[in-house]
ROSE-4610 file (N, C-alpha, C; in Angstrom, 1 decimal, always signed):
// ROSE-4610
residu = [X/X/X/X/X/X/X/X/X/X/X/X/X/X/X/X/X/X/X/X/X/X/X/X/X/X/X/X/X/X/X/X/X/X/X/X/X/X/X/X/X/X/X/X/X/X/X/X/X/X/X/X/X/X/X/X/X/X/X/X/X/X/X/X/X/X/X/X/X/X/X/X/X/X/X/X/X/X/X/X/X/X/X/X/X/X/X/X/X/X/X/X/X/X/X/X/X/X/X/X/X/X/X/X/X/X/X/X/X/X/X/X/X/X/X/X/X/X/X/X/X/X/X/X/X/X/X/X/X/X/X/X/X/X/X/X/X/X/X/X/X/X/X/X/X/X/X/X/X/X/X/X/X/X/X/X/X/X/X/X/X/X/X/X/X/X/X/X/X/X/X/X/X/X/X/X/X/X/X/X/X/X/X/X/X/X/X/X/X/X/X/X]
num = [1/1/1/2/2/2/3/3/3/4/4/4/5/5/5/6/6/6/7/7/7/8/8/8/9/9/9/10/10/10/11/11/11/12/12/12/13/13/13/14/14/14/15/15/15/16/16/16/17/17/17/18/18/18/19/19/19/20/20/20/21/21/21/22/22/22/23/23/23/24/24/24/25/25/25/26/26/26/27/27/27/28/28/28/29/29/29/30/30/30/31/31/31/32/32/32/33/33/33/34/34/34/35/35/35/36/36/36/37/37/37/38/38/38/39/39/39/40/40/40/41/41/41/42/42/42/43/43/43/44/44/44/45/45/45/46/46/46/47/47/47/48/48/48/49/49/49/50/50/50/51/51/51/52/52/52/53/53/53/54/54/54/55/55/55/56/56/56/57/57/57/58/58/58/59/59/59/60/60/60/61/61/61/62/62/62/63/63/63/64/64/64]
x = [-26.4/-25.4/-24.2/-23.0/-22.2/-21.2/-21.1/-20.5/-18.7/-17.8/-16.2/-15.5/-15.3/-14.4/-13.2/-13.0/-11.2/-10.2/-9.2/-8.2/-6.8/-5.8/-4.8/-3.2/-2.7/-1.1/-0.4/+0.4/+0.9/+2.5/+3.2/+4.6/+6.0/+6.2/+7.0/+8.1/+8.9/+9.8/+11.0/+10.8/+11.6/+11.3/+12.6/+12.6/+12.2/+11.3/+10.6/+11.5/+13.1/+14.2/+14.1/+13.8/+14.3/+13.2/+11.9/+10.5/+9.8/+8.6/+8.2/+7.3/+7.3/+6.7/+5.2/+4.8/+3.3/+3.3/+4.0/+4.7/+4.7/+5.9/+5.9/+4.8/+3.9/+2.7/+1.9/+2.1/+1.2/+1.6/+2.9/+3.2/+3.1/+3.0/+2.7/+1.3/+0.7/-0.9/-1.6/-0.2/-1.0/-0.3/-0.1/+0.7/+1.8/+2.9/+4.3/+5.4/+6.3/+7.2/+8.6/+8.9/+9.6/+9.9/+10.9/+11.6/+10.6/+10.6/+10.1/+9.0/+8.3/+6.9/+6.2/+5.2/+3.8/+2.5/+1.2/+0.3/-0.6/-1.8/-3.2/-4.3/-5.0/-5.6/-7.2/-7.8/-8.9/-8.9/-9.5/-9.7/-10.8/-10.6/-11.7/-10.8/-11.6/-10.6/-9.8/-9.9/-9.5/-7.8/-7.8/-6.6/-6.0/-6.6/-6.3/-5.7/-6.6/-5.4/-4.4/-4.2/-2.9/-1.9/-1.9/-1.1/-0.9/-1.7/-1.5/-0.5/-0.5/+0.1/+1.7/+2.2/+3.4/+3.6/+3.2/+2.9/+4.7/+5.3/+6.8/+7.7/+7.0/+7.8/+6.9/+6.1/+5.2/+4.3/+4.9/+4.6/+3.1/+2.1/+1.1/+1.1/+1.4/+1.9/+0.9/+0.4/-1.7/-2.5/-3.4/-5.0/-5.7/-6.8/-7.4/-9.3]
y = [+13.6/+13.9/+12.8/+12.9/+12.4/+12.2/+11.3/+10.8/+10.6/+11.3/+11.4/+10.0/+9.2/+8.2/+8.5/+8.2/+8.4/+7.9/+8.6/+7.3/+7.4/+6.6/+6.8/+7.0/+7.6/+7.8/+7.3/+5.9/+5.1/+5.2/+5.3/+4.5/+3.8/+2.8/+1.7/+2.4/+1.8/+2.5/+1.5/+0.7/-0.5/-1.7/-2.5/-3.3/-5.0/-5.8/-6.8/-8.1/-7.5/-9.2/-9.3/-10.8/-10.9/-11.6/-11.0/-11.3/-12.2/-12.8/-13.8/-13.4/-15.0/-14.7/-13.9/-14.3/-13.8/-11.9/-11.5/-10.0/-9.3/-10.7/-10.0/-10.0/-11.0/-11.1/-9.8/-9.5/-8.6/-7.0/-6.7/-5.7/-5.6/-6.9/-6.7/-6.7/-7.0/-7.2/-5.3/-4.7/-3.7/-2.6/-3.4/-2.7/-2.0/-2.3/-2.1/-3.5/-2.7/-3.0/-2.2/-1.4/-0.8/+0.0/+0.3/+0.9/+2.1/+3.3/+4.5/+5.0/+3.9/+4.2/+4.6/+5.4/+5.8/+5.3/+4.6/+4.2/+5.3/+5.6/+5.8/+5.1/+4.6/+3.8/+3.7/+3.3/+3.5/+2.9/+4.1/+3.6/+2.3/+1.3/+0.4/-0.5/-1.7/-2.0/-3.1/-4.0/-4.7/-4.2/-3.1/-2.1/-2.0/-1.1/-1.1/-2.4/-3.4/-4.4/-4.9/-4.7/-5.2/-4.3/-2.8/-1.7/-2.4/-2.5/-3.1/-4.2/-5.1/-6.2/-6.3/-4.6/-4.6/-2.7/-2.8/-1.4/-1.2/-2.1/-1.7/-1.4/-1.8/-1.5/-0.6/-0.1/+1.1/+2.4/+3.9/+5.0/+5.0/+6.2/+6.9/+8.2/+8.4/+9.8/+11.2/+10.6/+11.9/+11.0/+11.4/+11.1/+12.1/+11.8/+12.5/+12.7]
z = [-6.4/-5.4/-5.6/-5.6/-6.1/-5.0/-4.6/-3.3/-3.6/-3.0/-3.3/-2.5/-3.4/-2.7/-2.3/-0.9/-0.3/-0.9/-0.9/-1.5/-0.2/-0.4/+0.3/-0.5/-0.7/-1.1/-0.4/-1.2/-0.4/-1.3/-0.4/-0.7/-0.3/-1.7/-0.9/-0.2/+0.4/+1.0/+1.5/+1.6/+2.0/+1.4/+1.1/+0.2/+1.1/+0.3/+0.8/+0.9/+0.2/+0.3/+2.1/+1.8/+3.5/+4.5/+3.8/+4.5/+3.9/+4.7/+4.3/+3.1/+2.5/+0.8/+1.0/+2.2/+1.8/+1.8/+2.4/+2.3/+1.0/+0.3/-0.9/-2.0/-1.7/-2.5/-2.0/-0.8/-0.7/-1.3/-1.3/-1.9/-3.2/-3.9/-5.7/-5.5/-4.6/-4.9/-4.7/-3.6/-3.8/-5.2/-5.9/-7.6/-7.2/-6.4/-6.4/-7.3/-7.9/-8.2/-8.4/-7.9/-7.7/-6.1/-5.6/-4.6/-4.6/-3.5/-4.0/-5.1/-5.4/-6.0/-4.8/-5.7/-4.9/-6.0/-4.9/-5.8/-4.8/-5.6/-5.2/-5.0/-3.8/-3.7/-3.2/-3.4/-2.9/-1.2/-0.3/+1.0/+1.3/+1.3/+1.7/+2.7/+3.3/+4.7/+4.1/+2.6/+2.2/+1.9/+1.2/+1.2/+2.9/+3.7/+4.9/+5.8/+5.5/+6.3/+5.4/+4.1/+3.8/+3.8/+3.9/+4.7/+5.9/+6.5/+8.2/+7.8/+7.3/+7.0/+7.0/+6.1/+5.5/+5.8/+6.8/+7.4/+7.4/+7.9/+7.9/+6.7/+6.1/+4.4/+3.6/+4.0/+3.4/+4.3/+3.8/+4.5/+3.8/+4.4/+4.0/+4.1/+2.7/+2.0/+2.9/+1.9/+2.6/+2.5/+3.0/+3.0/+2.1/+1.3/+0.6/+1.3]
């Protein structure tokens, strides 16, 4: 039986000039570099709170 991991569609959306550094670490940590990227991500809570973190500079596309 083969158990489906969640993932979340996330994208940047607002740009990180301006905020504090740990923000921007957290936006590269979740593999943005660019404006209007979208990554796929695995749902686990480690992902989850650093959305929560920079929740203002990043939408959630869908849920899978």
């Amino acid at each position: 039986m083969a158990t489906e991991t969640k993932t979340l569609r996330i994208k940047y959306t607002k740009s990180a000039i301006g905020y504090e550094k740990d923000q921007k670490a957290t936006i590269a940590a979740l593999g943005f570099t660019k404006l209007n990227q979208t990554r796929e991500l695995q749902d686990t809570p480690s992902v989850r709170g650093m959305i929560r973190k920079v929740s203002h500079l990043v939408v959630i596309v869908e849920s899978k």
